[in-house]
N, C-alpha and C positions, 0 to 999 in steps of 0.2 A: 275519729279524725277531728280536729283543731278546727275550725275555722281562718287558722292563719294558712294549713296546709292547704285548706278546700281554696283558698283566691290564689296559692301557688300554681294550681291544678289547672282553674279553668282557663286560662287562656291556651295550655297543651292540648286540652280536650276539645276547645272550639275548632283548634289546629287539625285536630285529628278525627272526627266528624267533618271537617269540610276536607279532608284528604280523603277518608273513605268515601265520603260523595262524589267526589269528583276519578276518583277511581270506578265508583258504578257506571256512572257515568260515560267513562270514557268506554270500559267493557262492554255496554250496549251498544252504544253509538259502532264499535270496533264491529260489534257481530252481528248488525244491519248491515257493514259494511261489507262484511267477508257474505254474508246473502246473500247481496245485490252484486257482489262481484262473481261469484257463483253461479249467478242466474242468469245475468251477463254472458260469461266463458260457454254454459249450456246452452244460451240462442245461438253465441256464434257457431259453436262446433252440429247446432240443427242443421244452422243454413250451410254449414261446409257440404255434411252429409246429403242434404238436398242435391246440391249443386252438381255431388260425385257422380249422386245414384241417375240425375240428369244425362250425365256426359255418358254414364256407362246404359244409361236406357239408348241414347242414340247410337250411341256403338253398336249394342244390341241388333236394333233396328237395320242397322247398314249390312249387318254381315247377312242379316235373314235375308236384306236384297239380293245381297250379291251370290248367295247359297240357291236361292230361288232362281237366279241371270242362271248360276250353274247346270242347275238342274234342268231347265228348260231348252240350254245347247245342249247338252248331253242327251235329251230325249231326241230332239231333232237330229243331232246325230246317229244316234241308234236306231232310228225311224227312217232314216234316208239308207243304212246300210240294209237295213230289212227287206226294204223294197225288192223285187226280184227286176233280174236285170234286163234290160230286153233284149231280145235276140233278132241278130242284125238282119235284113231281110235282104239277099243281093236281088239286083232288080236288072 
């Protein structure tokens, strides 16, 4: 190469070393971004999950009450039919 082609050259080449720069550049910058938006979407869908497994622990919780209320008339009931009956005494 000439020296007249090498000063044709470098002002493409300054061109295109700062394009490829600015392309690393941006591709870094791009895939912290797509991280932290990632990491972001995984705390909210934590705290969704949290929130669910909350609702469905109370839920849990109510029906055992109410299975328990059940269980407790129904023994009372079957406890009071057990009973033997008393026989009337005419007086």
């Amino acid at each position: 190469m000439d020296i007249d082609a090498l000063t044709r050259l470098i002002p493409y080449l300054v061109s295109f070393v700062t394009a490829v720069a600015s392309y690393k550049a941006l591709t870094e910058k791009t895939k912290a971004d797509k991280d932290k938006i990632e990491y972001n979407r995984l705390i909210e869908e934590n705290n969704r999950l949290k929130a669910d497994a909350e609702v469905y622990r109370k839920r849990w919780l109510t029906a055992e009450d109410e299975l328990e209320k059940l269980r407790k008339k129904q023994f009372a009931e079957a406890t009071r039919s057990l009973r033997p009956k008393r026989k009337e005494t005419k007086q």
